[in-house]
KEVEX-257954 format. One line per 5 residues: number of its first residue (from 1); for each residue x, y, z of N, C-alpha, C, O, CB. Coordinates in steps of 0.02 Angstrom, whole numbers. Glycine has a CB too. Layout:
NUM) X Y Z X Y Z X Y Z X Y Z X Y Z | ... .
This chain:
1) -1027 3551 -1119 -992 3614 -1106 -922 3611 -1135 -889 3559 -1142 -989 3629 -1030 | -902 3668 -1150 -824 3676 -1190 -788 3701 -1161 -799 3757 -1139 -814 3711 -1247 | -716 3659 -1146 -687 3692 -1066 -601 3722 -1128 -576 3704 -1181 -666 3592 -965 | -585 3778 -1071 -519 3792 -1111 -463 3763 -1097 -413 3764 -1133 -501 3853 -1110 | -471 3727 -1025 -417 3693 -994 -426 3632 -985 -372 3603 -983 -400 3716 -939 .
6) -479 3591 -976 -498 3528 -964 -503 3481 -1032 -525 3504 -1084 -564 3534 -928 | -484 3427 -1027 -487 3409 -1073 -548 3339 -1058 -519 3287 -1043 -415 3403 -1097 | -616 3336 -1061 -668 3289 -1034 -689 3239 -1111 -703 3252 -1170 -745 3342 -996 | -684 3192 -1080 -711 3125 -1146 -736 3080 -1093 -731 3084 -1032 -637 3075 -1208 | -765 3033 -1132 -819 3008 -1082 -827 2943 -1139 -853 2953 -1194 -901 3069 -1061 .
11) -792 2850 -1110 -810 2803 -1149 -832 2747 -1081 -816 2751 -1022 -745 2782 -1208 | -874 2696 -1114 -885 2665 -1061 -913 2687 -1018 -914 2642 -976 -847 2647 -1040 | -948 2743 -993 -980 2749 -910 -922 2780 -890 -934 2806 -835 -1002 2672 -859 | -863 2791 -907 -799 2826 -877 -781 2884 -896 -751 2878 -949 -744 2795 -884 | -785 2956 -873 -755 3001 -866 -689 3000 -873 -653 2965 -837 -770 3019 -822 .
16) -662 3043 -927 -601 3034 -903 -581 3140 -910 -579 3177 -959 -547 2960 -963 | -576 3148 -863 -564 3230 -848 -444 3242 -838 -405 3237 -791 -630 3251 -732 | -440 3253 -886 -343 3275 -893 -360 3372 -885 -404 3410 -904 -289 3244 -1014 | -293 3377 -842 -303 3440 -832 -248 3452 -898 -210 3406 -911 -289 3470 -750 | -247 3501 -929 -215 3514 -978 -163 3577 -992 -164 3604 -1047 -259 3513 -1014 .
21) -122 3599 -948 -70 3657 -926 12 3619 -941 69 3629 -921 -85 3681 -826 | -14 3584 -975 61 3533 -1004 134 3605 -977 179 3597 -936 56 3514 -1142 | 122 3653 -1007 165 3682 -1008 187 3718 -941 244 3741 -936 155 3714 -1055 | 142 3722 -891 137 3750 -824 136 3709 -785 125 3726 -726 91 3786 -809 | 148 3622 -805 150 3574 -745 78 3543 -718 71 3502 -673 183 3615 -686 .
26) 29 3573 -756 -29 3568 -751 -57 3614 -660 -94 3598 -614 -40 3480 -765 | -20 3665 -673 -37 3705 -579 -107 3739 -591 -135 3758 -642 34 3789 -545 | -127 3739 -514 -199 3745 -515 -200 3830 -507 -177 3858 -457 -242 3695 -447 | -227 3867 -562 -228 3918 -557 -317 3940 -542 -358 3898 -525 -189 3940 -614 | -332 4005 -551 -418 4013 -536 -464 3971 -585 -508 3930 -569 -446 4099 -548 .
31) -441 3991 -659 -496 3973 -705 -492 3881 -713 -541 3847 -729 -482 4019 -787 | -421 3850 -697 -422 3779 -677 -465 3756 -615 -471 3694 -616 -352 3760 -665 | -491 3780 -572 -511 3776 -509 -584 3777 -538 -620 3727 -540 -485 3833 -455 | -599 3836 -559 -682 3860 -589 -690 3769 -637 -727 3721 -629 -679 3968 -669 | -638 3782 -683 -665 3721 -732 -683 3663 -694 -730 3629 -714 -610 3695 -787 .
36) -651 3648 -638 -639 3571 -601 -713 3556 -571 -738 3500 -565 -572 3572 -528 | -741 3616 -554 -800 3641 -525 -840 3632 -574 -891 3604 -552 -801 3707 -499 | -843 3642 -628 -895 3650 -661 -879 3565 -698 -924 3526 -717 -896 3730 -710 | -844 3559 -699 -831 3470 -765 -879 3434 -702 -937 3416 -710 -704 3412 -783 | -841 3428 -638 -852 3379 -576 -942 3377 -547 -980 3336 -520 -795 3413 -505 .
41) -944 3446 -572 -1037 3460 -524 -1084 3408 -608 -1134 3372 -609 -1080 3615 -515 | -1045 3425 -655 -1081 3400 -724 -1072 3311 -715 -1117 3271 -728 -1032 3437 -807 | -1015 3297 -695 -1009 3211 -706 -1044 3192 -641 -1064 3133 -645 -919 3171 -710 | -1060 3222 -582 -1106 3199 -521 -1179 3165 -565 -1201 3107 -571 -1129 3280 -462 | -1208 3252 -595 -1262 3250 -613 -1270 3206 -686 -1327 3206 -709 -1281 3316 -611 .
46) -1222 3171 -721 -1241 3154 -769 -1253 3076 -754 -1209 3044 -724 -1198 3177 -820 | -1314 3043 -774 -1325 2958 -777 -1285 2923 -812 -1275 2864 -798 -1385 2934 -804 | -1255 2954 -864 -1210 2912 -915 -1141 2907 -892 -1102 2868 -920 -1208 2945 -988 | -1122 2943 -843 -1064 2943 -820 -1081 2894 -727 -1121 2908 -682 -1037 3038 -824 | -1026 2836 -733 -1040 2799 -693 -970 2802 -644 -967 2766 -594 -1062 2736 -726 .
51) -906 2854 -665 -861 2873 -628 -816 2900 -664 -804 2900 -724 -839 2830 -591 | -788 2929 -606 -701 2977 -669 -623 2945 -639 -609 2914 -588 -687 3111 -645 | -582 2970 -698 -545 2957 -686 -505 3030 -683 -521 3067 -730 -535 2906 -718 | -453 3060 -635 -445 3109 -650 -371 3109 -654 -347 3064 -620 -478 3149 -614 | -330 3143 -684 -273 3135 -717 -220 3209 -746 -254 3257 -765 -302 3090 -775 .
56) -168 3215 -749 -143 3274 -779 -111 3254 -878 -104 3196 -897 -71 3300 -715 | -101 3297 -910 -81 3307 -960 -7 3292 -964 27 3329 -929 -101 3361 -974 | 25 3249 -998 87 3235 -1020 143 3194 -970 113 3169 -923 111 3299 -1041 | 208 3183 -969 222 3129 -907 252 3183 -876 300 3153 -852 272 3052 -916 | 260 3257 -854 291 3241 -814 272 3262 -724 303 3262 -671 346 3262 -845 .
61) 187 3282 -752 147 3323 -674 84 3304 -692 64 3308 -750 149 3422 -658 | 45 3277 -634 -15 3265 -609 -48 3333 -601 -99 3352 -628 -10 3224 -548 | -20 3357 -569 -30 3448 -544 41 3460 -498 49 3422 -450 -119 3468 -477 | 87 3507 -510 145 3529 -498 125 3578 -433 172 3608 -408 179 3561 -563 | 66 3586 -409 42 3652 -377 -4 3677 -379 -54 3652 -404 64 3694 -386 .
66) -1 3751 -345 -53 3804 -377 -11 3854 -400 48 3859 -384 -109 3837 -326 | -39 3891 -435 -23 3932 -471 2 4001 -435 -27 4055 -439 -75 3935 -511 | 76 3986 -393 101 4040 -350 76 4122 -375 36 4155 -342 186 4032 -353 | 104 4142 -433 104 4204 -447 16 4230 -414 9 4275 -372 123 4210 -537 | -28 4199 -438 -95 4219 -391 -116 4233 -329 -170 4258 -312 -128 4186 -391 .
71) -44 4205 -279 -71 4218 -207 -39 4302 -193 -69 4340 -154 -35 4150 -142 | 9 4318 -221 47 4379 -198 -18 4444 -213 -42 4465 -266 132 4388 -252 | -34 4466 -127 -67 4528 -124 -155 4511 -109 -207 4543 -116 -49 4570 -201 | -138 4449 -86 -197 4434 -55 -230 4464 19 -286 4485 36 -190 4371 -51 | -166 4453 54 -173 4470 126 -221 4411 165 -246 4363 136 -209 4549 131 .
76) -226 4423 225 -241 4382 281 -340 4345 260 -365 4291 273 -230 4445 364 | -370 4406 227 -433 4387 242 -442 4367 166 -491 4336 145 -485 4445 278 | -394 4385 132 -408 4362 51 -369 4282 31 -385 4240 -11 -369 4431 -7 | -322 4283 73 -301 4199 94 -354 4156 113 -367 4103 84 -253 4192 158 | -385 4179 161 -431 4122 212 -478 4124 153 -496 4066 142 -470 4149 304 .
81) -511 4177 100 -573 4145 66 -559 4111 13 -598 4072 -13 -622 4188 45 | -489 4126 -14 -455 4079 -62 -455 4019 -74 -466 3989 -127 -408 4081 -58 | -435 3987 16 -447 3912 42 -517 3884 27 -532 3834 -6 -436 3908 122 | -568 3942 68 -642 3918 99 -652 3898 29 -658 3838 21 -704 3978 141 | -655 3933 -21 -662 3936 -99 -663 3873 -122 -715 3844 -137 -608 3972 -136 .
86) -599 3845 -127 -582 3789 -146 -582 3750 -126 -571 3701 -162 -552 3781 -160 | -595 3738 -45 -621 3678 -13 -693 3671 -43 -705 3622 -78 -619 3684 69 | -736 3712 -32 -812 3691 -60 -833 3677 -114 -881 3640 -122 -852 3728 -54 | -783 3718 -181 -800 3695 -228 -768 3647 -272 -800 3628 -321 -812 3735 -249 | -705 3623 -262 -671 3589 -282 -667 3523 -248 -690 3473 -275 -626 3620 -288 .
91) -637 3521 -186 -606 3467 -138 -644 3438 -95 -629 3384 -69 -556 3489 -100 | -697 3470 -82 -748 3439 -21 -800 3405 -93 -821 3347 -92 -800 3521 50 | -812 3447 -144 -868 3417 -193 -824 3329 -210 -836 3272 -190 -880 3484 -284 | -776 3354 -250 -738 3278 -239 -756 3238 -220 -785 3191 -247 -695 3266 -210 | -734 3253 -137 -722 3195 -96 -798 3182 -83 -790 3128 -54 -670 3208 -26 .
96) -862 3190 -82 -915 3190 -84 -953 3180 -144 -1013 3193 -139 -925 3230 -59 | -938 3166 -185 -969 3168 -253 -993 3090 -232 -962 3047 -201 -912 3185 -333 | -1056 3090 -259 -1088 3022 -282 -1073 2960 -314 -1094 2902 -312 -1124 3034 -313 | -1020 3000 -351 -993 2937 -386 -915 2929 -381 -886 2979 -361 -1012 2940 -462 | -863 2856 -400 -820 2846 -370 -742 2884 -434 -745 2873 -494 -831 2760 -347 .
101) -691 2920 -406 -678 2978 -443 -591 2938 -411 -571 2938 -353 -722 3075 -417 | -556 2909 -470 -466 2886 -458 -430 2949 -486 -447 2985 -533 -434 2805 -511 | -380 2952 -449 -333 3000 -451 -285 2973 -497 -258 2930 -463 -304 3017 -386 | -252 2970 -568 -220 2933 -576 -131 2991 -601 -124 3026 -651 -266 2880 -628 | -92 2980 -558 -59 3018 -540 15 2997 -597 59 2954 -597 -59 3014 -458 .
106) 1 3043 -633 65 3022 -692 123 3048 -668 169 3013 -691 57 3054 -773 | 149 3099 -627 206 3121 -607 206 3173 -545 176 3155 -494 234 3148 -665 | 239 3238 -546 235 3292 -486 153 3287 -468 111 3297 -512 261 3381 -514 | 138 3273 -414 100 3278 -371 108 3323 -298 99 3293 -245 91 3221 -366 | 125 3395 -297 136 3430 -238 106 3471 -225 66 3485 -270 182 3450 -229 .
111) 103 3507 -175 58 3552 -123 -5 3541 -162 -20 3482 -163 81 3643 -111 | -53 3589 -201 -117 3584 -206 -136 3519 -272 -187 3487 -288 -141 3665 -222 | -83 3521 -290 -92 3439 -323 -80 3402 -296 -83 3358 -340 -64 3414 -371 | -65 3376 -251 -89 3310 -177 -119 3331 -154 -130 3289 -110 -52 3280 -118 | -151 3372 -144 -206 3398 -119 -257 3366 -155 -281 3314 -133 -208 3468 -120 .
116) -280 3393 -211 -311 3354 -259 -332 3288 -278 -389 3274 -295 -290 3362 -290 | -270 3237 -273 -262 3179 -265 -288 3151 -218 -318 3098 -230 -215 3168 -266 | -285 3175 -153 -312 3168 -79 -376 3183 -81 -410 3161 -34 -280 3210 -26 | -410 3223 -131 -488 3219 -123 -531 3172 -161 -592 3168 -154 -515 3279 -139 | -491 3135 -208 -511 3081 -238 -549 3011 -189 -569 3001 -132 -446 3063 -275 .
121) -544 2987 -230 -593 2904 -179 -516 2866 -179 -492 2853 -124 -684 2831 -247 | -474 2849 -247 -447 2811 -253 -374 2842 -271 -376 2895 -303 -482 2772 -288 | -294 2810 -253 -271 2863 -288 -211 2797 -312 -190 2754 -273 -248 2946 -240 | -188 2802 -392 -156 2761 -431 -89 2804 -442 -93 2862 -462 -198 2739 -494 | -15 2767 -426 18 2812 -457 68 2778 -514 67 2718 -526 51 2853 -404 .
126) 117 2828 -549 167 2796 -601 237 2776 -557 245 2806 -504 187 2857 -669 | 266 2748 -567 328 2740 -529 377 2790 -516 403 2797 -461 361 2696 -555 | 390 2825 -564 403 2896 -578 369 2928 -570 361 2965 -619 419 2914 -623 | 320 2942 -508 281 3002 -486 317 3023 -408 334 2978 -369 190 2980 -480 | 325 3090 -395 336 3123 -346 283 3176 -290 257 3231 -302 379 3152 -377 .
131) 282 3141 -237 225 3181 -192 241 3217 -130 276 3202 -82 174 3134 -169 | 212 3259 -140 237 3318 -74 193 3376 -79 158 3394 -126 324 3352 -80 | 204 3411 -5 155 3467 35 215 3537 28 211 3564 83 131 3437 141 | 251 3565 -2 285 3591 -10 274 3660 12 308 3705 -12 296 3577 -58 | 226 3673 58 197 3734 47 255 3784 111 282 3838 101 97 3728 66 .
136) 260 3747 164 294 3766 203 366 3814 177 384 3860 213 302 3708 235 | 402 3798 114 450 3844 99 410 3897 83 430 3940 122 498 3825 49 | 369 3919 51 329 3986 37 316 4027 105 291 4083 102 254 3967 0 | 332 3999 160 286 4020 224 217 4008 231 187 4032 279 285 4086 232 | 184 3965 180 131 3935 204 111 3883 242 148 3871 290 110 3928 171 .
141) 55 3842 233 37 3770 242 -22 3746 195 -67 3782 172 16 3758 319 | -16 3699 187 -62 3657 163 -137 3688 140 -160 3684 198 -67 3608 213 | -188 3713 106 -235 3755 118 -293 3733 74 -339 3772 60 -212 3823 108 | -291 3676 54 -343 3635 13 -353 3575 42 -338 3521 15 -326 3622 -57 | -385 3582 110 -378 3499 146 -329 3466 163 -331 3420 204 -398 3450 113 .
146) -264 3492 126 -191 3446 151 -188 3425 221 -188 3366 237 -119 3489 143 | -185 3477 264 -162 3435 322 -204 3374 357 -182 3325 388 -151 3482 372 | -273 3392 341 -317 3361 349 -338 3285 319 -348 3239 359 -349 3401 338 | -342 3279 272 -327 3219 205 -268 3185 220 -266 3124 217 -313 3253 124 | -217 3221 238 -152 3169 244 -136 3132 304 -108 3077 303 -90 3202 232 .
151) -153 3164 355 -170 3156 401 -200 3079 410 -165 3032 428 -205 3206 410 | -286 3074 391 -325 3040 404 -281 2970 359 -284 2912 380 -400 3072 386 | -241 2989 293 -198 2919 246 -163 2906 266 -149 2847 268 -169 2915 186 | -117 2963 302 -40 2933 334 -14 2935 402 43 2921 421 12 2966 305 | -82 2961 450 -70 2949 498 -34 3027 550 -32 3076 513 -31 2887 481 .
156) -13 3042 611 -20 3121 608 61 3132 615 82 3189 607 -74 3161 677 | 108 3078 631 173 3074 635 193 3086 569 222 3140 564 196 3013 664 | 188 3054 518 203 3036 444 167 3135 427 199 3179 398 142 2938 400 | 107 3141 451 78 3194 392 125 3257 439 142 3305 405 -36 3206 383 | 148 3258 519 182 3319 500 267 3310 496 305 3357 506 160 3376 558 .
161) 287 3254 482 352 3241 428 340 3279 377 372 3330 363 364 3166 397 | 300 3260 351 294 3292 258 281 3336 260 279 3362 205 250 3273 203 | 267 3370 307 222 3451 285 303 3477 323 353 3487 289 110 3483 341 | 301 3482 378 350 3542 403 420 3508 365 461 3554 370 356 3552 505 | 449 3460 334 527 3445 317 507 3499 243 532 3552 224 557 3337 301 .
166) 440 3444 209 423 3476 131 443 3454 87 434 3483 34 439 3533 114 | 487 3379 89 522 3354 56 460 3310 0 399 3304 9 576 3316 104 | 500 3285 -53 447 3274 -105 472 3169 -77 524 3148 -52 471 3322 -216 | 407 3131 -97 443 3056 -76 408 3032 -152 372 3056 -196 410 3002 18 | 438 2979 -139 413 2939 -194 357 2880 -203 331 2854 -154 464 2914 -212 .
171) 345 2867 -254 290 2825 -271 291 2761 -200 259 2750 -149 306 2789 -362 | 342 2734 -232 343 2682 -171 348 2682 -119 328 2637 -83 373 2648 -169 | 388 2752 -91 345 2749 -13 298 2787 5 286 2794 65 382 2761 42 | 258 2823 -47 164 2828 -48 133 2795 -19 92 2806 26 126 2816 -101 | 154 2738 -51 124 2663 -67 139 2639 3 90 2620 34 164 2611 -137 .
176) 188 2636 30 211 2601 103 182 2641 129 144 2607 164 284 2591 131 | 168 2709 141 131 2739 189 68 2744 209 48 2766 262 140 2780 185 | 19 2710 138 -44 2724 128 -79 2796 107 -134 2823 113 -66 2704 182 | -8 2812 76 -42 2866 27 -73 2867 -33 -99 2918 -55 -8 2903 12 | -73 2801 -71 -75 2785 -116 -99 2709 -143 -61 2663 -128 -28 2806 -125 .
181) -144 2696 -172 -184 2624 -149 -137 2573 -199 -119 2519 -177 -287 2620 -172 | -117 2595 -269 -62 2560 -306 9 2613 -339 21 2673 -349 -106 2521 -372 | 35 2562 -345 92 2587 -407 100 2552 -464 77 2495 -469 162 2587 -385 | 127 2575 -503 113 2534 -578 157 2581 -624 167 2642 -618 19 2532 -609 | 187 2526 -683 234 2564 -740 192 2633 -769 132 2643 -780 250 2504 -813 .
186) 240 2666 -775 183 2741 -814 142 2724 -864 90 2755 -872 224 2807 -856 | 161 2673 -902 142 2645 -957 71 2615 -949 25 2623 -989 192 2598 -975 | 69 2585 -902 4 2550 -874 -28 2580 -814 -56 2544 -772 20 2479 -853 | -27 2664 -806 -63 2694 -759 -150 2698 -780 -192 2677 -740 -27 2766 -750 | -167 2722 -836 -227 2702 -858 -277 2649 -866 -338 2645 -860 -222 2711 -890 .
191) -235 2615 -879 -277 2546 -884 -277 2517 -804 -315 2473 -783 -235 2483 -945 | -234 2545 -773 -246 2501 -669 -301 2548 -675 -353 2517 -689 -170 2519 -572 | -311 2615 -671 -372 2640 -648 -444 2626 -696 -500 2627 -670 -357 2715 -638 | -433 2614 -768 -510 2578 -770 -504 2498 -766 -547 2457 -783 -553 2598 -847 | -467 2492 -750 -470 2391 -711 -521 2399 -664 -579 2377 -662 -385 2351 -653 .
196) -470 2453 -608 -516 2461 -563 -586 2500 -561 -634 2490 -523 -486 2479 -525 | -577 2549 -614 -662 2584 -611 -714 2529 -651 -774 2543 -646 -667 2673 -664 | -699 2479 -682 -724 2425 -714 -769 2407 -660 -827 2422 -644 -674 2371 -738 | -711 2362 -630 -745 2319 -596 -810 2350 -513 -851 2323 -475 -675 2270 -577 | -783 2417 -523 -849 2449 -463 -901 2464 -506 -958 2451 -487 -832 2528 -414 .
201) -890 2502 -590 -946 2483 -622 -1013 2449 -629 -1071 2464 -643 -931 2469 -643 | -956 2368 -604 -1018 2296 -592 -1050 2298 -529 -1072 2244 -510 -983 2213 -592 | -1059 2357 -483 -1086 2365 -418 -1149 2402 -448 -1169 2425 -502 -1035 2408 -359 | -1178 2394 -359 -1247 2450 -358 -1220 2517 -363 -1178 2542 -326 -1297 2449 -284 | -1244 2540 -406 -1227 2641 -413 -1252 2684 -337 -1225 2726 -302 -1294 2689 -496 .
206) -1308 2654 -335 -1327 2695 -243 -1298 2656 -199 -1287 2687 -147 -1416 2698 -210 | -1282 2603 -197 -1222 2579 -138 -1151 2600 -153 -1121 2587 -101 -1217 2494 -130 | -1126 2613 -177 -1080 2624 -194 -1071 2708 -191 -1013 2730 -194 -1076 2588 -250 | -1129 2757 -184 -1142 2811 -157 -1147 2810 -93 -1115 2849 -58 -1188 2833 -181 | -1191 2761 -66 -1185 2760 -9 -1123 2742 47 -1109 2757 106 -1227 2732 -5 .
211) -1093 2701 -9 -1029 2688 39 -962 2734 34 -919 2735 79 -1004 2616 26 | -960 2763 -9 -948 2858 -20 -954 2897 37 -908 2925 66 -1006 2898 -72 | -1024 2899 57 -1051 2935 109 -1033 2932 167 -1005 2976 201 -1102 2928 114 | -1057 2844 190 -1022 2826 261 -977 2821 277 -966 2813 338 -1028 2787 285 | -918 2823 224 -835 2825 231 -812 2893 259 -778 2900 310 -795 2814 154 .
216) -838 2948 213 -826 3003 232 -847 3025 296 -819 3073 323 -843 3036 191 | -910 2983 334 -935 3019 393 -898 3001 434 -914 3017 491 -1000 3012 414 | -816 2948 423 -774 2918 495 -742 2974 508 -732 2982 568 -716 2850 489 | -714 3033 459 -670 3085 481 -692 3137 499 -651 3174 527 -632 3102 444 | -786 3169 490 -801 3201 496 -842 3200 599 -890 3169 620 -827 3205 427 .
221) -789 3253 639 -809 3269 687 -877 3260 751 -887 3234 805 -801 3306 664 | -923 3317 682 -968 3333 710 -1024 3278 670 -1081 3295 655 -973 3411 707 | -998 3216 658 -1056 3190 644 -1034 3101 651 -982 3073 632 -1086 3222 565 | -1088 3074 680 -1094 3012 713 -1077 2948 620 -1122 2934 581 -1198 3012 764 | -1013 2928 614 -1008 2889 574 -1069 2831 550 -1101 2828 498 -957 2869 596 .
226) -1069 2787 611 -1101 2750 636 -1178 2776 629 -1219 2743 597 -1073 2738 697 | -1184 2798 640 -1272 2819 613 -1280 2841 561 -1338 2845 541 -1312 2870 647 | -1220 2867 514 -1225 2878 433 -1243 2803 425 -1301 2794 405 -1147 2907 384 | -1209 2751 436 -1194 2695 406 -1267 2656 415 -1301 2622 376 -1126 2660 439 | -1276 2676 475 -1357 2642 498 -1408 2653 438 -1436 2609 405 -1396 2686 573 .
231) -1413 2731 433 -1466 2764 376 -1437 2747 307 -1472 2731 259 -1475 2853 381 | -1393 2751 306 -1379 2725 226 -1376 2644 221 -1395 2620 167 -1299 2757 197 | -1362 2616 253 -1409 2537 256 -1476 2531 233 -1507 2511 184 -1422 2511 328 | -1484 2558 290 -1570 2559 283 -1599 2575 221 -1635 2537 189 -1605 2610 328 | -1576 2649 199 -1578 2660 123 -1579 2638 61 -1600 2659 7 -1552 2680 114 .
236) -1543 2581 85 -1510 2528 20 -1556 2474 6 -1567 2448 -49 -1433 2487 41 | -1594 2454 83 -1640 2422 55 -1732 2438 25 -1781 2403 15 -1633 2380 98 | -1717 2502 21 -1779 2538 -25 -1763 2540 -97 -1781 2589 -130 -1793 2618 -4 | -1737 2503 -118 -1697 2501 -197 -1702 2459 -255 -1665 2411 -266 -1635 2492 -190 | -1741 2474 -285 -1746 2409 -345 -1678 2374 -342 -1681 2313 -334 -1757 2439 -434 .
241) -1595 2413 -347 -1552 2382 -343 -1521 2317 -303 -1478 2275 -318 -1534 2418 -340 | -1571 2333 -232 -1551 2312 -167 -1621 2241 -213 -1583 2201 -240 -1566 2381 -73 | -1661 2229 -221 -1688 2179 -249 -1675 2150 -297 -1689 2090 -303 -1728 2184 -255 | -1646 2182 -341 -1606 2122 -409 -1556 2109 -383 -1536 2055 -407 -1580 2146 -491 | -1506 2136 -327 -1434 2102 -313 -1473 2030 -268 -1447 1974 -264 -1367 2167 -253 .
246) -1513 2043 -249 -1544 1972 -202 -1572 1912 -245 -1562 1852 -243 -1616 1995 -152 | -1594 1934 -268 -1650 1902 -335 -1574 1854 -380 -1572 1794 -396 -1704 1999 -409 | -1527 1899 -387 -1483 1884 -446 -1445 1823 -388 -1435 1767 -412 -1425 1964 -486 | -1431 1830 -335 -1378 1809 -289 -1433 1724 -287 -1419 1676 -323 -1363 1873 -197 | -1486 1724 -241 -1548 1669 -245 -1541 1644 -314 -1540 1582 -317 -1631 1700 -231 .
251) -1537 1672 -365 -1540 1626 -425 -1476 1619 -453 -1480 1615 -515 -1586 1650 -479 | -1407 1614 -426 -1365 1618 -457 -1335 1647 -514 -1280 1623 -528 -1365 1588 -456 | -1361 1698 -556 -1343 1752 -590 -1307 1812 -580 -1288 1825 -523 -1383 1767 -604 | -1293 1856 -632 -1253 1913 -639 -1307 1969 -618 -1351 1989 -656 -1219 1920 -716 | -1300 1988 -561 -1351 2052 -574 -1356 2105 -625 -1304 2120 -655 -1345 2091 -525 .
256) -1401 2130 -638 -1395 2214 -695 -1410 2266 -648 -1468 2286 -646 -1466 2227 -772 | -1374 2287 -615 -1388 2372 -576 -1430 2402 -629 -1437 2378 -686 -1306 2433 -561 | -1472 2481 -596 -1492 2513 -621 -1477 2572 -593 -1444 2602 -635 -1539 2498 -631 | -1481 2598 -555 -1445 2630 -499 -1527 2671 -490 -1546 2728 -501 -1356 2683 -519 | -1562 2607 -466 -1639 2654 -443 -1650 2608 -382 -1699 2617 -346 -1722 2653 -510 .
C-alpha cells in the first residue's frame, strides 16, 4: 500500500513505520490516524514482518500532538466519538497487536504523542526527548488512553502530577519514573531499538504473542489476568514452536522458531 504520510520499509523481519509531518511536528491529525490504522492492521497480518519499530520524522518530534485545529466545533458527542475512534483503531490495536511494536522516541513526545508511545510494547527515548500530557491547558484531558496508560507506567500520584500541572519532563526522568524502558544518545536511538527487536526476534513468535496478551490482561478490569495466562500457557504447548524450543534446549542447540 502507498501511504501519503507514512513512511513504511521493512529490512530484517523489522518494520520500520516514521510518521512523516516533519513540518507539523509530526501531530496526529485524521488522515495520520487512518494511515496508522491501516500500516499497523497490515504489519499484524503480514508473516514477513516479525515487529515494528515506530518512530517520528526528523530530530525534533516523535509526535508534537494532535492536530488542534481539528477539534474546534466538535461538541460534546463529536468529542467522545473522536476518542472511541482512536482508541479502537489506533491505540487499543497497538497495544494488542500480535507482534512486539518499540516506540522509539526522537524528541516532543506530548498529549496524543505519549499517548502513542504508551500504546507501544516498548518505549526507547533520545536524551533530548521531551514528554508530557499537555492537554489540560486546552481545557481538555488526556483522550487516547493517556490517563489510563500512564497511570498503569507511572503509577496514579506521578500520572495525576503530569496531567493536571502539564508540564513537559525529560528523558531522564521518564526513565526514573518508568515511563520509559531506556535512554540513549539521539544518535544511537535506532540501533537500541533493533538491538532490542533483534534479540526478541530469536524468540517463539506465538509466545511472544502470547505474552503480549497476558500482559495486557493485568490492566484490563473485567477480565481475570491469571486465567489469560493459564490459557495462553496451555496454548503454547500445542505448538511446533513449543517442541523445537524443547528439542533444541535437550540437545543443546539454537532453536529455529517458526511461529506455528
Amino acid at each position: 500500500m502507498t501511504y501519503q504520510i507514512l513512511n513504511v520499509d521493512t529490512k530484517d523481519r523489522i518494520q520500520y513505520i516514521t510518521i512523516n509531518r516533519e513540518t507539523k511536528l509530526n501531530a496526529l491529525n485524521k488522515d495520520t490516524l487512518a494511515e496508522l490504522h491501516s500500516a499497523f492492521t497490515a504489519a499484524f497480518n503480514n508473516p514477513e514482518v516479525g515487529g515494528i519499530i515506530l518512530t517520528g520524522a526528523g530530530l525534533k518530534a516523535f509526535v508534537a500532538g494532535a492536530d488542534i485545529a481539528e477539534f474546534t466545533g466538535l461538541g460534546s458527542e463529536g468529542g467522545k466519538q473522536l476518542s472511541k475512534k482512536g482508541h479502537s483503531e489506533v491505540f487499543d490495536l497497538i497495544e494488542n497487536g500480535n507482534k512486539p511494536v518499540i516506540a522509539a522516541i526522537n524528541g516532543f513526545a506530548l498529549g496524543g504523542g505519549l499517548e502513542l508511545a504508551m500504546a507501544c510494547h516498548i518505549r526507547i527515548a533520545a536524551e533530548t526527548a521531551k514528554l508530557g500530557l499537555p492537554e489540560v491547558t486546552l481545557g481538555l484531558i488526556p483522550g487516547y488512553g493517556g490517563t489510563q496508560r500512564l497511570t498503569a507506567l507511572v503509577g496514579k500520584g506521578k500520572a495525576l502530577e503530569m496531567i493536571m500541572t502539564a508540564d513537559m519532563i525529560s528523558a531522564a526522568d521518564a526513565y526514573q519514573f518508568g515511563l520509559v524502558n531506556h535512554v540513549v544518545p539521539a544518535d544511537a536511538l535506532l540501533a537500541k531499538a533493533e538491538e532490542i527487536l533483534q534479540k526478541i526476534l530469536t524468540r517463539a513468535p506465538l509466545a511472544i504473542a502470547s505474552a503480549i496478551k497476558a500482559v495486557n490482561a493485568s490492566s484490563q478490569k473485567d477480565v481475570n489476568g491469571f486465567d489469560v495466562e493459564i490459557t495462553e500457557f496451555g496454548k503454547c504447548f500445542g505448538t511446533a514452536d513449543f517442541e523445537e524450543g524443547v528439542n533444541a534446549f535437550l540437545n543443546k542447540r539454537k532453536p529455529e522458531f517458526k511461529g506455528k
